[in-house]
KEVO-956309 format. One record per atom (N, C-alpha, C): residue number from 1; residue in three letters; atom name; x, y, z. Coordinates in steps of 0.02 Angstrom, whole numbers, always signed. Layout:
N
+-----+------+------+--------+--------+--------+
!  nr ! rest ! atom !   east !  north !     up !
+-----+------+------+--------+--------+--------+
! NUM !  ala !   CA !      X !      Y !      Z !
...
+-----+------+------+--------+--------+--------+
END
This chain:
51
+-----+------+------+--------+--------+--------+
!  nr ! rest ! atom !   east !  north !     up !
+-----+------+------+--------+--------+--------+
!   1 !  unk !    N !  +1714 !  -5696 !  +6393 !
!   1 !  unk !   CA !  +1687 !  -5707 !  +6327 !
!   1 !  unk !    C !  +1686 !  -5640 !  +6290 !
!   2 !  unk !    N !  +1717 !  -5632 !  +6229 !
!   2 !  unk !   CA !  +1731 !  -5562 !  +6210 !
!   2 !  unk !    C !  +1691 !  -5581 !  +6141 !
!   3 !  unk !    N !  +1639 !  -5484 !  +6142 !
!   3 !  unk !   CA !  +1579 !  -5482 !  +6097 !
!   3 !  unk !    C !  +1601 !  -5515 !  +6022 !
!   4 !  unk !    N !  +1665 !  -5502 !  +5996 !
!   4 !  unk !   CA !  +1681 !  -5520 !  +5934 !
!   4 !  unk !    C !  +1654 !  -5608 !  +5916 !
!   5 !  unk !    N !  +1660 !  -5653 !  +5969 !
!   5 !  unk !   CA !  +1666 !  -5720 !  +5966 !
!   5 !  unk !    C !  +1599 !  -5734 !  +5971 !
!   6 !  unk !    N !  +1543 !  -5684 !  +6006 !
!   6 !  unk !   CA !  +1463 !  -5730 !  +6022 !
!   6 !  unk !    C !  +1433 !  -5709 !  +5962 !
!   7 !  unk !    N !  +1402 !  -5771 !  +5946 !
!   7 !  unk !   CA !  +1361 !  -5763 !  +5897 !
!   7 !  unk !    C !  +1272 !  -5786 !  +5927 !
!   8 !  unk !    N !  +1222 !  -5751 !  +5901 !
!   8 !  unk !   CA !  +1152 !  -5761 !  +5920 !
!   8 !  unk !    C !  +1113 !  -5792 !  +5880 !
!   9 !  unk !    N !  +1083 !  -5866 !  +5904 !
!   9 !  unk !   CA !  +1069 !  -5900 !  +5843 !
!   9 !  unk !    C !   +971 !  -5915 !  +5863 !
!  10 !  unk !    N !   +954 !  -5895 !  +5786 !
!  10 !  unk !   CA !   +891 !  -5875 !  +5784 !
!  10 !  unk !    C !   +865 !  -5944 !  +5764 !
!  11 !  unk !    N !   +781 !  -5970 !  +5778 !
!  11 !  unk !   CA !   +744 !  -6011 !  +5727 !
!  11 !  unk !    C !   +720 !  -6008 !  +5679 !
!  12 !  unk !    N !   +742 !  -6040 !  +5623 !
!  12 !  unk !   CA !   +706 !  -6021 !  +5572 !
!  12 !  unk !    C !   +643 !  -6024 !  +5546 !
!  13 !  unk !    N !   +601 !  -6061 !  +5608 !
!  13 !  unk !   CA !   +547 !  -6070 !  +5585 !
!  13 !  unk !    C !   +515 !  -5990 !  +5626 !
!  14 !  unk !    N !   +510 !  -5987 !  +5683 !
!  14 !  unk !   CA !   +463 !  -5943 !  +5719 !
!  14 !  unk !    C !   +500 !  -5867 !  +5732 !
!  15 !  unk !    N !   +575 !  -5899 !  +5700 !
!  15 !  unk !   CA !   +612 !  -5816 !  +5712 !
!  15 !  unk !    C !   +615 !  -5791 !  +5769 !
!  16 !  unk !    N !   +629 !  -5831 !  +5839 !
!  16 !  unk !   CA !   +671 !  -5794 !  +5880 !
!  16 !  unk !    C !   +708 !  -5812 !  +5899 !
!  17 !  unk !    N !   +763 !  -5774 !  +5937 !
!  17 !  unk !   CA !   +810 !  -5789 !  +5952 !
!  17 !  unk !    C !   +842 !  -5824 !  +6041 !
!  18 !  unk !    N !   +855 !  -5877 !  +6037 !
!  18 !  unk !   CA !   +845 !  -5905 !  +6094 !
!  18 !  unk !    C !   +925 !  -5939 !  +6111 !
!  19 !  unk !    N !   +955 !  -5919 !  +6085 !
!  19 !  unk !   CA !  +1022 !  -5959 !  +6100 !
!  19 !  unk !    C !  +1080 !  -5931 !  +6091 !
!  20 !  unk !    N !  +1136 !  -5909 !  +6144 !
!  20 !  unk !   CA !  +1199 !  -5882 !  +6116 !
!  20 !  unk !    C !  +1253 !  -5928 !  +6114 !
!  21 !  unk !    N !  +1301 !  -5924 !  +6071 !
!  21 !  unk !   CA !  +1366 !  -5972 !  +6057 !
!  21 !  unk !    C !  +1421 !  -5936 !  +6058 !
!  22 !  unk !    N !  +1482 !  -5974 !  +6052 !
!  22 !  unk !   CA !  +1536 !  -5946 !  +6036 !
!  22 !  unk !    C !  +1569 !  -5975 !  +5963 !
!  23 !  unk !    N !  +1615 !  -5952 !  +5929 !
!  23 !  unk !   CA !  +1622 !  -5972 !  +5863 !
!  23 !  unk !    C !  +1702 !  -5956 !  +5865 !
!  24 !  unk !    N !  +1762 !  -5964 !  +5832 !
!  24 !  unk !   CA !  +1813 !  -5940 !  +5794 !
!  24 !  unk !    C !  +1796 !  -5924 !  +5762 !
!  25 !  unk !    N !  +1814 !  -5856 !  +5722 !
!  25 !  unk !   CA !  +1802 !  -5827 !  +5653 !
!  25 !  unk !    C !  +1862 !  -5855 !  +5591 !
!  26 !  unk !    N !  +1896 !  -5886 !  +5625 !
!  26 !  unk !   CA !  +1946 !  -5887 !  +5592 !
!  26 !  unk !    C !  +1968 !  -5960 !  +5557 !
!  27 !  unk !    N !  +1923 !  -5996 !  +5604 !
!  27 !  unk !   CA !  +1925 !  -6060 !  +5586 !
!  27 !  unk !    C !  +1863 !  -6072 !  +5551 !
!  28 !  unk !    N !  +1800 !  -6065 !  +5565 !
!  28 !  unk !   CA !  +1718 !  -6059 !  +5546 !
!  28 !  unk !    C !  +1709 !  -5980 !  +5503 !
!  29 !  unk !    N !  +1726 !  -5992 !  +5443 !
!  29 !  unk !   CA !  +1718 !  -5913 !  +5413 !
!  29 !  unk !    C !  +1627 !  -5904 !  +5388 !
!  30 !  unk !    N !  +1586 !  -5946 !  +5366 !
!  30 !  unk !   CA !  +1524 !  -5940 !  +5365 !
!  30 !  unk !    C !  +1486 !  -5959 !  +5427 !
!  31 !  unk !    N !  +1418 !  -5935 !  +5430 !
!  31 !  unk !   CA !  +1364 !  -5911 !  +5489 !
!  31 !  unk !    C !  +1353 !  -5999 !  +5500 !
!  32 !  unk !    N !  +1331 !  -6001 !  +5570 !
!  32 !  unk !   CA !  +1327 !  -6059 !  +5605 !
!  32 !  unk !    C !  +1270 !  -6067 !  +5584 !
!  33 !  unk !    N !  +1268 !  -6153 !  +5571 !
!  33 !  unk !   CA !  +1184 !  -6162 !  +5586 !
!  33 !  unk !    C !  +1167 !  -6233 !  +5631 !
!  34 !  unk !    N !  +1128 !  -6223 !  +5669 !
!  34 !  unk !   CA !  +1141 !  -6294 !  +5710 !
!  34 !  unk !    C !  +1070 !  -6317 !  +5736 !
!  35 !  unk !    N !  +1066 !  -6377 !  +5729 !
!  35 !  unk !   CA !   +986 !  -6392 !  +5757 !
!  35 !  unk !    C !   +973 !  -6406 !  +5820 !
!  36 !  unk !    N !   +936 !  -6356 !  +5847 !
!  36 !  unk !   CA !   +908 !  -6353 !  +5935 !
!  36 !  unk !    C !   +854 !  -6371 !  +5940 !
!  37 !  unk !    N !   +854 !  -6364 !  +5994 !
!  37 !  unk !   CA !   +763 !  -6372 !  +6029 !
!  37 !  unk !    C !   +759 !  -6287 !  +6029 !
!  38 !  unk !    N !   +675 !  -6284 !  +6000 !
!  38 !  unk !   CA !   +638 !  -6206 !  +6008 !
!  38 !  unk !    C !   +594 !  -6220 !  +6052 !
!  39 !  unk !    N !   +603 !  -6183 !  +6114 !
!  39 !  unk !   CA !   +528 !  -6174 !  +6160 !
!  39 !  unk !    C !   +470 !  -6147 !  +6144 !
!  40 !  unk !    N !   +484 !  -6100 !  +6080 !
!  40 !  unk !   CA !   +411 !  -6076 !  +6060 !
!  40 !  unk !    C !   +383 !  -6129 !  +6004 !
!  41 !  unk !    N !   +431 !  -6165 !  +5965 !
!  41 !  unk !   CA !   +401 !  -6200 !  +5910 !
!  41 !  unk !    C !   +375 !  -6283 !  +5962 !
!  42 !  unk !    N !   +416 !  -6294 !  +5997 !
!  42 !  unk !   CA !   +422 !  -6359 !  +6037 !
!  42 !  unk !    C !   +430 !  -6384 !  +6017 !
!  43 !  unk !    N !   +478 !  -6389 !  +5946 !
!  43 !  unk !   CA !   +513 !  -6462 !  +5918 !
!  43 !  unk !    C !   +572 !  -6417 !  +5899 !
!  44 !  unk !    N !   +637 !  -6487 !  +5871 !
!  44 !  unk !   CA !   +687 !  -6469 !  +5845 !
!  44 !  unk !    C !   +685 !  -6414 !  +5762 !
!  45 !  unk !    N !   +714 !  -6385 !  +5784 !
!  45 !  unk !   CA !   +720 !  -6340 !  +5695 !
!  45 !  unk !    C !   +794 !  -6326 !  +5703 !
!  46 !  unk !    N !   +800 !  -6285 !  +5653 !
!  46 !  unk !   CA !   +872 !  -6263 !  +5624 !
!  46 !  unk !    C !   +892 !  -6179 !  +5652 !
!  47 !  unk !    N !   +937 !  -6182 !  +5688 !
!  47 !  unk !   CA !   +947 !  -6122 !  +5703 !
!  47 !  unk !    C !   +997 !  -6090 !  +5688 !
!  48 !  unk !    N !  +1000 !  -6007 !  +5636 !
!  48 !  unk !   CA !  +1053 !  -5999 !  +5614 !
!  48 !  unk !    C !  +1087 !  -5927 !  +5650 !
!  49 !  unk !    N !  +1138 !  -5913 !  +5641 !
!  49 !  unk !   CA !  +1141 !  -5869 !  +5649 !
!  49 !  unk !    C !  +1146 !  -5810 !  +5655 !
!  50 !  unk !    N !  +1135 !  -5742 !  +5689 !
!  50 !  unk !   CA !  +1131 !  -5701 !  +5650 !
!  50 !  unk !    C !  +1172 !  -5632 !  +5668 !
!  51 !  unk !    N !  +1161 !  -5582 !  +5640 !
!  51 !  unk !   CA !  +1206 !  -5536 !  +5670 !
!  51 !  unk !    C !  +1219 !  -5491 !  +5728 !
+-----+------+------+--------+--------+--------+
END
């Protein structure tokens, strides 16, 4: 997995970061956002990503 491709995707509610992905840059040109489970919030939120 090469650093260019992981992206670290944060909650937007409680702001941390709990999840790494992989992405194409080339195909996906804007920041991921995807809805997870947060262990600190304990429900689903929106997690985006960040740099």
């Amino acid at each position: 997995m090469s650093q260019d491709r992981l992206a670290k995707l944060e909650c937007t509610e409680c702001h941390s970061i709990n999840y790494n992905s992989n992405r194409n840059k080339k195909v996906i040109k804007d920041r991921l956002e995807i809805k997870k489970h947060c262990p600190k919030c304990k429900t689903h939120t929106m997690h985006k990503e960040t740099k």
